[in-house]
C-alpha positions in Angstrom: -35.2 4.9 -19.9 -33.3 8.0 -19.8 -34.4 10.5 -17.3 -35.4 14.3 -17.8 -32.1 16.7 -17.7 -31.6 18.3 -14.1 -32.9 21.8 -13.7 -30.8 23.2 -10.4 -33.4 26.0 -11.0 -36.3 24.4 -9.6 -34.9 21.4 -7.3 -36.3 21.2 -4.1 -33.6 23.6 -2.3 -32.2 23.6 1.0 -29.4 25.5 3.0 -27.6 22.7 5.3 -28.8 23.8 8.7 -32.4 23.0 7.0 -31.1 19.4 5.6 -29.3 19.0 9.3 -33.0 20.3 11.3 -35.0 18.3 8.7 -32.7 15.2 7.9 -35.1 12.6 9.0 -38.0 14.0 6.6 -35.5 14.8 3.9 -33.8 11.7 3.7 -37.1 9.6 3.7 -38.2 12.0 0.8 -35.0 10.9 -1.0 -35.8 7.0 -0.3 -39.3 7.3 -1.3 -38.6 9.1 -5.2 -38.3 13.1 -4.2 -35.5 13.6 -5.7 -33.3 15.0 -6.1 -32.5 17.1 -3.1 -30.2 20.1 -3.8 -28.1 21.5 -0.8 -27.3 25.2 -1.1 -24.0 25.9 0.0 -23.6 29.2 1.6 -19.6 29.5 1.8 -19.4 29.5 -2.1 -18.8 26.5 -2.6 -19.9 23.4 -4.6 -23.6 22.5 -3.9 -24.2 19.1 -3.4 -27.2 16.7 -4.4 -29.2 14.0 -2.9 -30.1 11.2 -5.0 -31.8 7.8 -4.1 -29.6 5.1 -5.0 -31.8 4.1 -7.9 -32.2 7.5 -9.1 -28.3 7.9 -9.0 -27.8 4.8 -10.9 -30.4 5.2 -13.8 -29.5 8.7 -13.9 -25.4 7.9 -14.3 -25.7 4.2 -15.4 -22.7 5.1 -17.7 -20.3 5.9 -14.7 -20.9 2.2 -13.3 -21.0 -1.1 -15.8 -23.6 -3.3 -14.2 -21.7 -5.9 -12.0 -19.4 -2.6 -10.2 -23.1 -1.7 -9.5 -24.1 -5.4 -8.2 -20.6 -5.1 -6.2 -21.5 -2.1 -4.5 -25.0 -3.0 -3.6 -23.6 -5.9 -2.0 -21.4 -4.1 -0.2 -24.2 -2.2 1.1 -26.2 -4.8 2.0 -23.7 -6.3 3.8 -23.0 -3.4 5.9 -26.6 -3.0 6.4 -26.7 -6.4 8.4 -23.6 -5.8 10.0 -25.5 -3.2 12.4 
């Protein structure tokens, strides 16, 4: 299923000393399908975005063939239970 096109226009915006005041809120928003998040930089630089892993992946399945994906949730998981 291909997702809708992004629209930076009318993300769900945020300067970065909102995302750092507001992280725990913001990242669960991510987890839970709010996404994405866009982070406004204010030094002219690049803005970045916040996707939920499976967001990111459907959204750019292209980027990763299926077992680099499998390799990196490992990876993940792995780390997870290493804390």
């Amino acid at each position: 299923m291909r997702k809708e096109e992004l629209n930076l226009e009318t993300l769900h915006t945020v300067t970065p000393e909102e995302f750092q005041q507001h992280f725990d809120v913001l990242t669960e928003e991510a987890r839970t399908g709010n996404v994405p998040l866009r982070i406004r930089a204010e030094d002219g630089s690049s803005d970045l975005l916040l996707f939920a892993w499976d967001d990111f992946f459907e959204r750019f399945h292209e980027i990763y063939p299926s077992e680099k994906r499998a390799e990196i949730e490992a990876a993940c998981q792995a780390f997870n239970e290493s804390e």
